[in-house]
C-alpha positions in Angstrom: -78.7 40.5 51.4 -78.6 42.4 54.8 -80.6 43.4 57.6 -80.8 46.8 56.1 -82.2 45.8 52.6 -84.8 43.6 54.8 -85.9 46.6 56.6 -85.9 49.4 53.8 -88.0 46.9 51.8 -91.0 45.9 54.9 -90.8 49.5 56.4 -91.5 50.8 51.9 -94.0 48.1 51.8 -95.4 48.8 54.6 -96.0 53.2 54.1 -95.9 53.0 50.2 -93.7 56.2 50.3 -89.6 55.8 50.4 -89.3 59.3 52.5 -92.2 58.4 55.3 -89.8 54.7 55.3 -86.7 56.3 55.6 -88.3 58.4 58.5 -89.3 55.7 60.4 -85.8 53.9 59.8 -84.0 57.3 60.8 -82.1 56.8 57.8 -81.8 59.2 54.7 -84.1 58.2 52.2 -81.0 57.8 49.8 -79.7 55.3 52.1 -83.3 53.3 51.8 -83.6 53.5 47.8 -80.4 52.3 47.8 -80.9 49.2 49.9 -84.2 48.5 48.0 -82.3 48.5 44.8 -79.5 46.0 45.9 -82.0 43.7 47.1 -83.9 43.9 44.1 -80.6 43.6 42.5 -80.2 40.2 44.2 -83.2 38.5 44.3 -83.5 39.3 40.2 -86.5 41.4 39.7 -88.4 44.7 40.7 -90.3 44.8 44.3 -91.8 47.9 43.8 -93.9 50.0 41.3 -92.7 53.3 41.5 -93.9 56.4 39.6 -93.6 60.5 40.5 -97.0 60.0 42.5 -97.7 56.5 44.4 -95.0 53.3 45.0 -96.8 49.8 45.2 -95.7 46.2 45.2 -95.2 44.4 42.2 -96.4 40.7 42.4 -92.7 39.7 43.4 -93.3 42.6 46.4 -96.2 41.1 47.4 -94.6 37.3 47.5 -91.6 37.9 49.2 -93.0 40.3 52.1 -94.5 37.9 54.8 -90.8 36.1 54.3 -88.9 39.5 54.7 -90.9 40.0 58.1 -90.8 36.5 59.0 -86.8 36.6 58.9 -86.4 40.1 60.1 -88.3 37.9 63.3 -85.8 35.3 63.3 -83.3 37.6 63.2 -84.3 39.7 66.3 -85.1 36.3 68.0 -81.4 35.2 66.7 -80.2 38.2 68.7 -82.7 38.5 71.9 -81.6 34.8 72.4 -77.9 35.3 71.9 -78.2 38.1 74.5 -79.7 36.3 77.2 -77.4 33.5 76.9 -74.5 35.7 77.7 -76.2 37.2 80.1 -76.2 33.7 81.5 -80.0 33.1 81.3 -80.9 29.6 80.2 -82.4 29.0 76.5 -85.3 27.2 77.4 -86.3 30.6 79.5 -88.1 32.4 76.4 -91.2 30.6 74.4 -91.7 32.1 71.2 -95.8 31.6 70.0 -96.7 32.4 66.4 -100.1 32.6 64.9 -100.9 33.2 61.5 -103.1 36.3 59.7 -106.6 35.7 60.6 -106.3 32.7 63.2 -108.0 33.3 66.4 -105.8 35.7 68.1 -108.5 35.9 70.7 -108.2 32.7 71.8 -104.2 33.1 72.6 -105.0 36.1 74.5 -107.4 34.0 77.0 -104.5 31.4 77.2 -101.0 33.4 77.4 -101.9 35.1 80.5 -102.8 31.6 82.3 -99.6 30.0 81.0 -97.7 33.1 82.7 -99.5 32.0 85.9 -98.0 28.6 85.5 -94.4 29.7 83.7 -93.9 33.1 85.7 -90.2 32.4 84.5 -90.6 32.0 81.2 -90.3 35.1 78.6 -93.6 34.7 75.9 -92.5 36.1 72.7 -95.4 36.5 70.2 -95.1 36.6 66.4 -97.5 37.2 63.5 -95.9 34.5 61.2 -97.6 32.7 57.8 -97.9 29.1 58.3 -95.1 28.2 55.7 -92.8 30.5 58.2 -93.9 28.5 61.0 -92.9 25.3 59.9 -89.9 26.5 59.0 -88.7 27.8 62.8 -90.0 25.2 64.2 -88.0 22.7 62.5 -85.2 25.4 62.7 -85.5 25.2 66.4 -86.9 29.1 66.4 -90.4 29.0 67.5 -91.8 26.6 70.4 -95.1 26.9 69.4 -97.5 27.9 66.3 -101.3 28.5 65.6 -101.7 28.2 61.6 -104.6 26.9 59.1 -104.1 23.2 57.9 -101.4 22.1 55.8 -100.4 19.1 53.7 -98.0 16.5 55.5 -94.7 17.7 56.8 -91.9 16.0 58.4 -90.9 17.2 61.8 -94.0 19.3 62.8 -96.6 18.2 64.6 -100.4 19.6 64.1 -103.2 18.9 66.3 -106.5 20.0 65.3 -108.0 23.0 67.5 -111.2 24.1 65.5 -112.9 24.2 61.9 -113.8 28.1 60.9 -116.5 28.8 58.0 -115.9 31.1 55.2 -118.2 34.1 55.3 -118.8 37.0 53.0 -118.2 40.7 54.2 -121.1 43.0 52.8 -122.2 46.5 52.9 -125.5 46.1 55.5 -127.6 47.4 52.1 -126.4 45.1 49.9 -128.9 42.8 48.5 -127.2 39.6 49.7 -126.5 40.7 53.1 -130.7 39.8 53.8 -129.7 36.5 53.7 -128.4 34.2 56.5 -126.1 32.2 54.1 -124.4 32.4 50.9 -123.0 29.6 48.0 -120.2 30.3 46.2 -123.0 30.2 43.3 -124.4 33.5 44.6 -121.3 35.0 44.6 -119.9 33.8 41.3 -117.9 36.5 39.0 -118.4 39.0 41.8 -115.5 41.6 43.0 -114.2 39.7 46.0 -111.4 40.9 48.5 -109.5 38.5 50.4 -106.2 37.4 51.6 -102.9 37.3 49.3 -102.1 33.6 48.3 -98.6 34.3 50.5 -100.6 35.1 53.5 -101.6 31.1 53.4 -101.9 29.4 50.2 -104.1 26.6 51.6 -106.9 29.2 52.7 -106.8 30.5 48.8 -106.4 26.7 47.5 -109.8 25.8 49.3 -111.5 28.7 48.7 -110.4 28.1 44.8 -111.9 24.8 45.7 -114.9 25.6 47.2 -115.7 27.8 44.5 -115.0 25.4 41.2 -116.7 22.8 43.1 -119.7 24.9 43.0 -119.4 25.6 39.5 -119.1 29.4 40.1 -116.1 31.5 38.8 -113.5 33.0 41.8 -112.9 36.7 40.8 -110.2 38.1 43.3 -109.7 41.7 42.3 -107.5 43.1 45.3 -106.0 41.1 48.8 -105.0 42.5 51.8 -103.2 41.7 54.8 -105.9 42.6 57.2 -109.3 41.9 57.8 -109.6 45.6 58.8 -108.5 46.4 55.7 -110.3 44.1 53.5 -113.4 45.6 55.3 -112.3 49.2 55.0 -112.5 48.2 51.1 -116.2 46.7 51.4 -117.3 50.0 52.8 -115.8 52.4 50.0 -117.7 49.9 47.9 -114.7 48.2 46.2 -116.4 44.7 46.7 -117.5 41.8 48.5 -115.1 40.8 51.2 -113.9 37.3 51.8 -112.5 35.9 55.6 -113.5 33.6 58.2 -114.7 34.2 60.8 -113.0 34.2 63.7 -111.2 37.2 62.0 -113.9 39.0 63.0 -114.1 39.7 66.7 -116.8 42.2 65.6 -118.7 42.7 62.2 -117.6 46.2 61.4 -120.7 49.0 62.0 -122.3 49.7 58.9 -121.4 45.9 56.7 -122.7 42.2 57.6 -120.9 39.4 58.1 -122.8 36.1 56.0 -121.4 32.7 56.3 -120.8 30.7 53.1 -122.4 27.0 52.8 -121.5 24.2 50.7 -118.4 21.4 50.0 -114.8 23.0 51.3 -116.5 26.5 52.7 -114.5 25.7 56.1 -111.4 25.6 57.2 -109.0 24.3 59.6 -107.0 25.7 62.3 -104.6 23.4 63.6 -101.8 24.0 66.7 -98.4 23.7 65.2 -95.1 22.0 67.5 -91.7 20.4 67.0 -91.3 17.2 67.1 -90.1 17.1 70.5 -91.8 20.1 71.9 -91.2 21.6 75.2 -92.7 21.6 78.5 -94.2 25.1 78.2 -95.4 24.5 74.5 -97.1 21.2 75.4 -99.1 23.2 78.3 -100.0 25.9 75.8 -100.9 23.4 73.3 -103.5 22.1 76.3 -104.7 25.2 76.8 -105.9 26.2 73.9 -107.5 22.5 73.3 -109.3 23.6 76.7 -110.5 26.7 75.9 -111.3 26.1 72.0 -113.5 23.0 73.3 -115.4 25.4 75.9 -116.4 27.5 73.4 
């Protein structure tokens, strides 16, 4: 596969229409339905449903799309890096920081500015990157430093706990449930919930699959999305009951209620991902958000 394919296939997932793709690629749309097809040739199976009136991702879409972007990432890091070393600039000059879908991104925004004050030199690159992707460049050698939600072990990354966040349930403000002030999986059992693809993190879904068998209640899933903003958008048209956690929400959305789940496995862990021999500039980052995620 090629850079090409990788591109027709995120920019298609991304507007669910080949011609609105092909004119953000400034390519013909021929040109993109024929890259989409060659990949699809290669990896064995369809990406996309496609009919006269809608396109949408088939389940093999939806699998392989946080890696398409991850490595369209690695790639443009490949090349950013390659420039600046012929440009004579040193490698250690640029600090690439990932953080996973619905980790606190507000808590990186407190700390990157105060690691420019310290590194004025360094180049800070941030990625949106699953935590699977994560692990992978930084044993690759392609991302200093990583914010993700708690894995199993791994060889050659190291994870340092930076805080535990609670499930909570996303509900129109009229909604019966939304009176309350928390929630068991029980209450919510067999209803239409809305949550995060299993590729997105497959550790958040395991616990939550968790979570909810150890409360004896059954985990209906009946559409995920990338976003919490669009999860929520779905709770207001009345698809369902949302599922995040809540440091995805920076603020409840006007008009739905944000109601924290209790019971065994309803929280979750966000841990800071490094190499194994990190460097200077990750280890102060790492410290920072310690710091801050401490002070509340």
């Amino acid at each position: 596969m090629d850079r090409i394919e990788l591109e027709a296939f995120v920019a298609v997932a991304e507007e669910l229409h080949f011609g609105r793709a092909a004119a953000r690629l400034h390519r013909g749309q021929p040109t993109v339905s024929e890259a989409v097809r060659r990949l699809e040739g290669s990896l064995g199976g369809r990406l996309f449903h496609r009919t006269s009136r809608r396109v949408s991702l088939t389940e093999l879409g939806e699998a392989m799309l946080p890696e398409a972007r991850a490595t369209l990432a690695q790639l443009l890091r490949f090349q950013q890096r390659g420039r600046a070393l012929a440009a004579g600039e040193r490698a250690h000059t640029t600090l690439v920081v990932a953080h996973a879908e619905y980790t606190c991104h507000q808590l990186l925004l407190r700390c990157l500015p105060l690691l420019r004050e310290r590194f004025p030199e360094v180049t800070i690159v941030p990625e949106v990157m699953s935590t699977a992707a994560q692990v992978s460049a930084l044993r690759a050698g392609t991302l200093g430093l990583g914010v993700a939600w708690a894995l199993g072990e791994v060889t050659g990354v190291s994870a340092t706990a930076l805080s535990t966040e609670r499930f909570v349930a996303l509900l129109p403000a009229t909604h019966p449930l939304a009176r309350q002030r928390e929630l068991s999986t029980s209450e919510l059992s067999a209803s239409s919930l809305l949550t995060w693809p299993h590729q997105v993190n497959s550790g958040l879904c395991d616990r939550l699959l968790t979570a909810f068998r150890i409360g004896g209640a059954d985990l209906r899933i009946i559409r995920t999305a990338d976003s919490v903003h669009a999860i929520a958008a779905h709770v207001a048209a009345g698809t369902g009951i949302g599922i995040t956690v809540e440091s995805a929400l920076d603020v409840t959305p006007p008009g739905l209620r944000a109601v924290p789940l209790t019971g065994p496995s309803t929280a979750a862990e966000q841990v800071v991902l490094t190499a194994a021999d990190p460097s200077e500039t990750a280890l102060a980052l790492r410290e920072l958000l310690l710091r801050e995620a401490s002070a509340g």
